[in-house]
C-alpha positions, 0 to 999 in steps of 0.5 A, spaced: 092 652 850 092 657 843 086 660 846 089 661 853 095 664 849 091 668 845 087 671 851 094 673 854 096 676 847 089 680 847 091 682 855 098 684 853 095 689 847 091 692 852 096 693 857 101 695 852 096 701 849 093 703 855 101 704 857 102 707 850 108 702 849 107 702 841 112 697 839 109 691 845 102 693 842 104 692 835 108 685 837 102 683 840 098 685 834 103 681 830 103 675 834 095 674 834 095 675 827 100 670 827 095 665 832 090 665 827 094 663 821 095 670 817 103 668 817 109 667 821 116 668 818 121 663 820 128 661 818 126 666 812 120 662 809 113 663 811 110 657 816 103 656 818 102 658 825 098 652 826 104 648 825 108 651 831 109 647 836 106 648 845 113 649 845 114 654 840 107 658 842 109 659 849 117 661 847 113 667 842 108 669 848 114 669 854 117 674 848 112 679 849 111 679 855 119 680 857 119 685 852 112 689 855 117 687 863 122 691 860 119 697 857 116 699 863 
């Protein structure tokens, strides 16, 4: 699943810089950095993102692609 989920991040960085949708681009960033464990802020204290659950992953990346549907 995480790897799936990041490819779909890595697809939708793309889309949005090619598109020149800045905002969706660095959401994207954002979220990839937190897959791969850099940081995830939630209910104001740092979460390691490996903690989140299928659940979670997929709420963060129907997220951005909303965001990316909207801003075109």
């Amino acid at each position: 699943m995480k790897e799936e989920f990041m490819q779909n991040l890595k697809t939708i960085y793309k889309k949005a810089i090619k598109e020149n949708l800045l905002s969706v681009a660095l959401k994207a960033q954002e979220m990839m950095a937190k897959c791969n464990g850099y940081f995830c802020i939630k209910n104001k204290s740092i979460q390691n993102i490996t903690e989140l659950e299928t659940d979670d992953l997929q709420n963060m990346l129907n997220d951005i692609k909303n965001k990316l549907e909207n801003s075109t």
